[in-house]
MDTraj code that builds the backbone (N, CA, C; nanometers):
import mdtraj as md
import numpy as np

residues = "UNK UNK UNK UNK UNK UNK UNK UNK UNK UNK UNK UNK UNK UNK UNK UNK UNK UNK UNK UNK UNK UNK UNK UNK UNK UNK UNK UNK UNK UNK UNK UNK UNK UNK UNK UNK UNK UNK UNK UNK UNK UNK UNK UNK UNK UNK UNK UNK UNK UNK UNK UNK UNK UNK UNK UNK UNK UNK UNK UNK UNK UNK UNK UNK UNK UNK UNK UNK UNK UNK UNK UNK UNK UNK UNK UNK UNK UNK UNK UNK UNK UNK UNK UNK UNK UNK UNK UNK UNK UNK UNK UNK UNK UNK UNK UNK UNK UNK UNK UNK UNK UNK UNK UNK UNK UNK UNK UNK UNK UNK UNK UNK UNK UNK UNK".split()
xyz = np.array([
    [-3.4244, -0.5923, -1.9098],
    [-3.3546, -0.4649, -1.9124],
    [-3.3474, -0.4046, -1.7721],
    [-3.4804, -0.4326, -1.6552],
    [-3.4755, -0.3695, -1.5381],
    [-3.3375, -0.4260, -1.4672],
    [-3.3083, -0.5388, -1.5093],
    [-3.2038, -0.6032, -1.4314],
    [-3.0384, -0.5198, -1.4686],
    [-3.0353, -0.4755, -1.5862],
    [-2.8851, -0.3702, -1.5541],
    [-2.9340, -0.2256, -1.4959],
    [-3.0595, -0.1867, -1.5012],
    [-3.0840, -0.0502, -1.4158],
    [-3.0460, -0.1260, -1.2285],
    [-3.0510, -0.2343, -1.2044],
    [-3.0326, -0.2335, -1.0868],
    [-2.9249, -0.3272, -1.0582],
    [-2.8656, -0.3756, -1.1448],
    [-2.7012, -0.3754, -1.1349],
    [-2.6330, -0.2541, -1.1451],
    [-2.6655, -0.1873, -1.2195],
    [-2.5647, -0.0119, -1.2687],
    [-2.5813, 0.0553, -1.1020],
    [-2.6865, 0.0653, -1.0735],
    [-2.7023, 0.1329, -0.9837],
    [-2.6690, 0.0711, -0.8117],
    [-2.6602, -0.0550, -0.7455],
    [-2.6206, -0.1231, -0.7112],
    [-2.4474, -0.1038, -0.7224],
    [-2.3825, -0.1095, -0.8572],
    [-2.2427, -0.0898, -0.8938],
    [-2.2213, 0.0541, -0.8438],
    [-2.2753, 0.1430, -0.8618],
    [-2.2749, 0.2883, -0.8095],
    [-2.2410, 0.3404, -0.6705],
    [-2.3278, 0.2686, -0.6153],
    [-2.3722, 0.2469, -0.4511],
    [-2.2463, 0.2223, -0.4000],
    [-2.2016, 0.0873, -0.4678],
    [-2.1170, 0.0385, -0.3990],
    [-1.9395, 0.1152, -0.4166],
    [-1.9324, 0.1464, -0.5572],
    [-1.8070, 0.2463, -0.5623],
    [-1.8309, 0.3412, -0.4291],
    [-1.9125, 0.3889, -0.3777],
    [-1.9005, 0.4975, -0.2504],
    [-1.8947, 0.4486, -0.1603],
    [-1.9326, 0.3512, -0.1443],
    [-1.8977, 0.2289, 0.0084],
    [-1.7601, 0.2083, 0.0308],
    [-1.7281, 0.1353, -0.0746],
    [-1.5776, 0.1106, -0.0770],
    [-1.4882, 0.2246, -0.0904],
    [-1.4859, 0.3192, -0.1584],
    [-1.4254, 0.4400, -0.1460],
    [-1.3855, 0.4961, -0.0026],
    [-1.5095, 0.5285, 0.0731],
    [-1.5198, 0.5599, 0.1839],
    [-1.4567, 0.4867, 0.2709],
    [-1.4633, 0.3231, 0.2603],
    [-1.4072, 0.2482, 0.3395],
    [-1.2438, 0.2154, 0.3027],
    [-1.1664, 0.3017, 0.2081],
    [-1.0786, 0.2337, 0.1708],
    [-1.0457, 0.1585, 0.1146],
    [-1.1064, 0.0489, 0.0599],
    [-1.1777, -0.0953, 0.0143],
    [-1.1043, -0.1270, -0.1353],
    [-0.9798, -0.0919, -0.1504],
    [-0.9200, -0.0989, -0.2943],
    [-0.9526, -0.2053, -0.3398],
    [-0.9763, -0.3646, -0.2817],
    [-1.0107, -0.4531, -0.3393],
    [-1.1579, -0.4709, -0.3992],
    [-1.2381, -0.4111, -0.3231],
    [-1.3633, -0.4477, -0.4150],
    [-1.3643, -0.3040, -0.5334],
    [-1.2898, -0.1852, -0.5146],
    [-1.3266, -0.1683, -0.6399],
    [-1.1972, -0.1782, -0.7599],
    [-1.1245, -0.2437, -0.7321],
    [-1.0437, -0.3303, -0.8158],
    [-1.1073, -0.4179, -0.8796],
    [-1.2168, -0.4955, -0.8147],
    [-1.3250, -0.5844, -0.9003],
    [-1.4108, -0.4978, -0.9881],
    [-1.4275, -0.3939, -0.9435],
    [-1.5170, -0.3316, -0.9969],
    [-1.4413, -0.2501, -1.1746],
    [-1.3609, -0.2035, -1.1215],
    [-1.3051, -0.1342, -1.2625],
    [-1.2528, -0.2306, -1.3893],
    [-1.2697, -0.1484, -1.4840],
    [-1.2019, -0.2141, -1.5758],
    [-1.0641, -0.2080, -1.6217],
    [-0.9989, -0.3291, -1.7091],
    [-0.8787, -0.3351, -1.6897],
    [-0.8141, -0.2347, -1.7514],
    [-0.8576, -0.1348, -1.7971],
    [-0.7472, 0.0001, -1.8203],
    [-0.9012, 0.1450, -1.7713],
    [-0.8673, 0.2546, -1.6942],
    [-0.9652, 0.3083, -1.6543],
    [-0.9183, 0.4898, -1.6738],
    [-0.9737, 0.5450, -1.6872],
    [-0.9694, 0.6714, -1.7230],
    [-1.0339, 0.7629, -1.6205],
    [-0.9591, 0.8316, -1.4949],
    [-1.0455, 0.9161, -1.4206],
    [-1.0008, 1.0376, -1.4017],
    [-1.0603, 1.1333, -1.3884],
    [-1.0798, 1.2905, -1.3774],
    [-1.1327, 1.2950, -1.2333],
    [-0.9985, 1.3830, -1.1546],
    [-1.0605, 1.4247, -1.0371],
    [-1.1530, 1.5451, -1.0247],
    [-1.1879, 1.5994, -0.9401],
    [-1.2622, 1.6775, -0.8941],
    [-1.1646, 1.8241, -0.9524],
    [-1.0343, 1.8326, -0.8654],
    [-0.9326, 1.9149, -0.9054],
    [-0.9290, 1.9265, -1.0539],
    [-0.9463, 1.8233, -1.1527],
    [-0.9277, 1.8564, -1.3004],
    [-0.7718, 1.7546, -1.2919],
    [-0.7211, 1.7011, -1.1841],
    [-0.5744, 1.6074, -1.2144],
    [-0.6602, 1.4514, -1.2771],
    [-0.5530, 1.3592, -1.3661],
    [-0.5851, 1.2713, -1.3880],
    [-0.5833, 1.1351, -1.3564],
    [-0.5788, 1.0465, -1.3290],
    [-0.5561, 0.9139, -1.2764],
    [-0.5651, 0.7947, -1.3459],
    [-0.4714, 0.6857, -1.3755],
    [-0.4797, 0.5831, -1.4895],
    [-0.5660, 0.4567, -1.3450],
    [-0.5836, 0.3299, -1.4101],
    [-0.6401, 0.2338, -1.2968],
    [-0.5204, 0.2226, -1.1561],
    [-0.4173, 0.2261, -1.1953],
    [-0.3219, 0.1709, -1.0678],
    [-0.3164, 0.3315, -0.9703],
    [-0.3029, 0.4537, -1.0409],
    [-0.2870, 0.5633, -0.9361],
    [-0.4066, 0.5807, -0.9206],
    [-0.5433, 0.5759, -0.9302],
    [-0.6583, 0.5759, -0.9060],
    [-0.6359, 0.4567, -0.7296],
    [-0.6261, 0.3723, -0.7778],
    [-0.6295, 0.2643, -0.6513],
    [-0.5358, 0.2910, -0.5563],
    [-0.3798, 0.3259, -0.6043],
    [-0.3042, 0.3630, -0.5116],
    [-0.3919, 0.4551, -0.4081],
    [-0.4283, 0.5677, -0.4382],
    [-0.4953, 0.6955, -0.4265],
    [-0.5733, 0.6581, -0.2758],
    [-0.6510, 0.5552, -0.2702],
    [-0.8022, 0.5471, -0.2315],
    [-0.7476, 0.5168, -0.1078],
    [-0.8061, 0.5915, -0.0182],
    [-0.7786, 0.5613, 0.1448],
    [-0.9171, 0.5787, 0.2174],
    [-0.9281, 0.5130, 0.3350],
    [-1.0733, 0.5725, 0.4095],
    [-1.0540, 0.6939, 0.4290],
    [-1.2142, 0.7519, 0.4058],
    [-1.2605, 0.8753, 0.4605],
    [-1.4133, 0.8991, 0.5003],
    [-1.4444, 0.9603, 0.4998],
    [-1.5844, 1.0088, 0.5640],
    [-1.6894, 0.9255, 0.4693],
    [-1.7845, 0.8598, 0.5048],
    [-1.9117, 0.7864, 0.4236],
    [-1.9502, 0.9050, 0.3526],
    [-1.9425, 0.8517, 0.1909],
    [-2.0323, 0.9071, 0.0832],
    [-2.1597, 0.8677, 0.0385],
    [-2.3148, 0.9241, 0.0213],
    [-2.3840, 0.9496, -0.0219],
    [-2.4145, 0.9643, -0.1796],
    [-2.4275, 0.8912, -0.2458],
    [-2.5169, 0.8363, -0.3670],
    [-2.6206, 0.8383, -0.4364],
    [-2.6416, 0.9529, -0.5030],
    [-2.7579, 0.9605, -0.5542],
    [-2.7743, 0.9561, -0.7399],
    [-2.8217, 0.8578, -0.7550],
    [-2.8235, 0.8398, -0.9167],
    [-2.9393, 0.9248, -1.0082],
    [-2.8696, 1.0092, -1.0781],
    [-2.9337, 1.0765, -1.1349],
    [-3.0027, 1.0526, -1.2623],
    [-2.9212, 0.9742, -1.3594],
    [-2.9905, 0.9078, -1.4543],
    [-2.9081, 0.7889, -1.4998],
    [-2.9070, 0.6940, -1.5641],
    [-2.8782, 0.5683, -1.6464],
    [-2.9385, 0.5525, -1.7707],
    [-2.8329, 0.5738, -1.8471],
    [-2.8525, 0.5433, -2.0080],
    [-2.7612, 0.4354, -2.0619],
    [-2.8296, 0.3307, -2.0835],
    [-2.7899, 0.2138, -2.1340],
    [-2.7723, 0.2599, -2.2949],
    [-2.7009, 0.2282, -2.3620],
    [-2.6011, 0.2770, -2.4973],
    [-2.5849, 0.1108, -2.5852],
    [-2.6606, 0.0177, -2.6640],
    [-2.6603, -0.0439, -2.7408],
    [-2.6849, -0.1751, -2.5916],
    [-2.6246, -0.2636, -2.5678],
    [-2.5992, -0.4086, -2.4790],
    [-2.5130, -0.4091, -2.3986],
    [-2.3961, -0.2946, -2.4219],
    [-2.2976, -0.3062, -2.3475],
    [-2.2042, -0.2504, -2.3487],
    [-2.2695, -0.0827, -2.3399],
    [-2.2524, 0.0311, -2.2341],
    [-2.3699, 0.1008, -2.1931],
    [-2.3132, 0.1995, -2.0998],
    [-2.3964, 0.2273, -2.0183],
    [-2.3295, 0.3756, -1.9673],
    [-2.3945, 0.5063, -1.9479],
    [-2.3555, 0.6007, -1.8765],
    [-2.4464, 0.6525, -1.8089],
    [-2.3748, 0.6428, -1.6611],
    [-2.4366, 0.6784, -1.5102],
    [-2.3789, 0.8350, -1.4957],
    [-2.5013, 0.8947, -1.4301],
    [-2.4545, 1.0471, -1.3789],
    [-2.5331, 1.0109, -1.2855],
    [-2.4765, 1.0778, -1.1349],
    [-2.4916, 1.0630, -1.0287],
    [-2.3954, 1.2078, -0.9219],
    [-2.4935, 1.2439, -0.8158],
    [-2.4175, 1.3086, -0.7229],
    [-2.3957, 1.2436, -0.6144],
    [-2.2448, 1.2933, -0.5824],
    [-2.1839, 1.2221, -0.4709],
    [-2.1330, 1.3599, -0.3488],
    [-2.2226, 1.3370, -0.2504],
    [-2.1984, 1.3903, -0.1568],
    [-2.1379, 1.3326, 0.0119],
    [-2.0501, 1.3882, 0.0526],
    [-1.9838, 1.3686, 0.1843],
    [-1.9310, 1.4550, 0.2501],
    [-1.9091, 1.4985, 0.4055],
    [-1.8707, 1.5681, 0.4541],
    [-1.6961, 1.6001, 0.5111],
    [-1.6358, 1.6852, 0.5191],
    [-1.4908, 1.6691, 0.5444],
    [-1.4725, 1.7978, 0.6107],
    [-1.5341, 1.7814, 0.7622],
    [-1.5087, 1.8445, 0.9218],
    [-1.6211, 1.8761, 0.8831],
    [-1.6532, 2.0451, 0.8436],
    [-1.7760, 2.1016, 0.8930],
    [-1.7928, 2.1243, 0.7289],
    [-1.7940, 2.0874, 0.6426],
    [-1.7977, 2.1377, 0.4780],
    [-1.8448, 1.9919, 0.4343],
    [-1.9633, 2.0393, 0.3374],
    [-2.0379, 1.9933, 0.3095],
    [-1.9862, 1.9649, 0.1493],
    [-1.9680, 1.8500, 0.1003],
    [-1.8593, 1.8929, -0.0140],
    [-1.9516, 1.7772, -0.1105],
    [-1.9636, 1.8089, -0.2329],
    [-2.1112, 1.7852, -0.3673],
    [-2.0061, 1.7650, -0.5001],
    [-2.0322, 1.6557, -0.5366],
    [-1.9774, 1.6379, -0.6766],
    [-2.0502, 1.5710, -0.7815],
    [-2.0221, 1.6165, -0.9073],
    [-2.1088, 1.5830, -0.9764],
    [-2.0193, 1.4217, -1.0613],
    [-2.0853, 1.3548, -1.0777],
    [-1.9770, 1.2114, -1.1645],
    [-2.0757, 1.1796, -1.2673],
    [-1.9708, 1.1544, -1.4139],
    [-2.0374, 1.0846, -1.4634],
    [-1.9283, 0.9944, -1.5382],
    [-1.9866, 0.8323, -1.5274],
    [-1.9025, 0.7080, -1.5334],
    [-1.9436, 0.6408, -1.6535],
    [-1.8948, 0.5773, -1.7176],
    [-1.9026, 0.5104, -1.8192],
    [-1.8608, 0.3772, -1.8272],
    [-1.9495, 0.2680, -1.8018],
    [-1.9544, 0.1411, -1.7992],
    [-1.9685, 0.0611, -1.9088],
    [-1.8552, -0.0636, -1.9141],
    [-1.8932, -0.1567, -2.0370],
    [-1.9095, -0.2806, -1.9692],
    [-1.9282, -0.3736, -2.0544],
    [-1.9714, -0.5064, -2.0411],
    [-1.8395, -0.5770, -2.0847],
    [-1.7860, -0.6510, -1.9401],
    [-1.6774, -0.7332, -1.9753],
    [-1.7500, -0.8442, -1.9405],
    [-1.7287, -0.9803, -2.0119],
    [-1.7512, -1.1113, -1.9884],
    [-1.8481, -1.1005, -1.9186],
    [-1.9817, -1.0435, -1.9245],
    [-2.1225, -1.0426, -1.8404],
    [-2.1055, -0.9601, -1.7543],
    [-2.0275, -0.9076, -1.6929],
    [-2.0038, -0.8141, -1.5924],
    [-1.9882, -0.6428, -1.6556],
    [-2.0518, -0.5929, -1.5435],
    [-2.0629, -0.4046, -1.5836],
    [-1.9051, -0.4019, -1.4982],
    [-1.8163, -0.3126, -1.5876],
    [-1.6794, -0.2593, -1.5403],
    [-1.7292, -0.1345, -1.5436],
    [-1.6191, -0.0488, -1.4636],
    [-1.6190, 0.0878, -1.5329],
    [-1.4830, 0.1472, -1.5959],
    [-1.5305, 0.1982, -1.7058],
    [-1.4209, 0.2318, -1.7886],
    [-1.3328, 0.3690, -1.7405],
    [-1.4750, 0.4561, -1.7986],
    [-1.4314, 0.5751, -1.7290],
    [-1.5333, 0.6726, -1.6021],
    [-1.4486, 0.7794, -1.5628],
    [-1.5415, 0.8450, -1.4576],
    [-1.4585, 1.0087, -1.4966],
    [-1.5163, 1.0354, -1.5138],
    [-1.5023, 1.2186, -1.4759],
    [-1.5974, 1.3325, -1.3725],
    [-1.5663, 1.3755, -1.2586],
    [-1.5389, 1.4156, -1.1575],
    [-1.5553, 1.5870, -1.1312],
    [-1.6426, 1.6446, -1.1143],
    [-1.6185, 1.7557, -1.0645],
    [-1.7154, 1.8548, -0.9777],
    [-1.7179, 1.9351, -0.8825],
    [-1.7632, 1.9735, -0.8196],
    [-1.8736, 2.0237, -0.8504],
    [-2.0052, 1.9878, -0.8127],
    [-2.1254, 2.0614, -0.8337],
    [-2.1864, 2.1996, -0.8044],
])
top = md.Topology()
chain = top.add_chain()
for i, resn in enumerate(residues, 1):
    res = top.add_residue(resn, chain, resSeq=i)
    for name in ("N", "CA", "C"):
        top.add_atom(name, md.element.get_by_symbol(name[0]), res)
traj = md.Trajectory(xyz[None], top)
């Protein structure tokens, strides 16, 4: 069981890496094939305008707040995501919802909003 607390969280990490870096391809690996996201603003995003979307910006900060594994194969992560943009210090709260495709953690959904 320790081994999806440190895949989930690992998967977490890395959505803010790639985010930050622009990196549409690794989290194209990462999502699942239909995805449900809620921005920060309260606008919505299906998987393709989610990816369109993603450009570099400032390195985000990752902090996992809890992981609740939900039967074999799901899982919901809440986590704050913090990064800076000029002199503003800008805090969001996420919480994502992961399933199990073919052995692999996707994420299904994520909803988004300012802490």
């Amino acid at each position: 069981m320790q081994s999806n607390f440190d895949e989930l969280t690992k998967l977490n990490h890395q959505i803010g890496v790639a985010e930050s870096a622009g990196d549409k391809r690794s989290l194209d690996g990462i999502l699942a094939p239909v995805v449900a996201f809620r921005r920060a603003s309260g606008a919505c995003d299906d998987r393709a305008s989610f990816l369109e979307k993603v450009a570099p910006s400032n390195p985000r900060e990752t902090t996992i707040r809890s992981i609740d594994l939900v039967g074999q194969d799901r899982a919901v992560v809440t986590c704050i995501v913090t990064m800076r943009e000029g002199d503003q210090r800008k805090v969001f709260h996420n919480v994502r919802l992961f399933v199990r495709v073919q052995d692999n953690w996707k994420l299904l959904g994520w909803a988004n909003e300012p802490a």
